[in-house]
C-alpha positions, 0 to 999 in steps of 0.5 A: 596132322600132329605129326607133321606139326611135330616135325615143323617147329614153326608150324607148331609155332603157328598152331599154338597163336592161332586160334580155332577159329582160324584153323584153316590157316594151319590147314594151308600151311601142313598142305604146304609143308607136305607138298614142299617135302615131296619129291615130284608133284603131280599137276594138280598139287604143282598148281596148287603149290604155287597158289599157296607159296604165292599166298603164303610167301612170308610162311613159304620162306619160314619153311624152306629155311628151316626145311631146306637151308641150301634151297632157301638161300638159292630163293632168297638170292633169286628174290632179291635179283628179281627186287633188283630187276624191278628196282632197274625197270622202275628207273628206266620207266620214270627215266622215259617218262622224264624224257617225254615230259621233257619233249612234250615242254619243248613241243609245248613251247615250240607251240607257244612260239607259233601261236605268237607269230600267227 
């Protein structure tokens, strides 16, 4: 453990502002920081990197970018075009609801106009 915190500076970082009580949380993030420096990962740890990445992510980018430069700026690219995607999927969502309220305004009209002839 002392080893692996040495060698992450903000692990060590980490280590020094959480508390004992807490110490599972340092726990987690050696766990990770080993799973990141291996090469192939067996299913169990696969899964159980993807868990802690997802549960960790702001601690995950942390660690790829002191770890790995190369590989944290090919993620940082990746995050902001899955952003970009949800942003475009947001506008043509509320474009489609825009559009069926506006149908059902016409419609409601279209009613009103019947409800008056009858």
């Amino acid at each position: 453990m002392l080893q692996e915190a040495m060698q992450s500076n903000f692990i060590f970082k980490k280590i020094k502002t959480t508390s004992w009580d807490n110490r599972g949380y340092i726990k987690d993030l050696l766990l990770l920081y080993r799973l990141m420096q291996k090469q192939k990962l067996s299913s169990a740890e696969g899964q159980h990197y993807f868990v802690l990445r997802n549960k960790f992510q702001e601690e995950y980018t942390h660690l790829l970018k002191e770890t790995n430069p190369i590989k944290y700026h090919v993620y940082i690219e990746e995050e902001q075009k899955l952003l970009e995607d949800k942003q475009d999927q947001l506008k043509i969502a509320t474009a489609q609801k825009e559009k069926q309220i506006q149908q059902e305004k016409e419609e409601y009209q279209q009613w009103l106009i019947l409800q008056k002839r009858a």
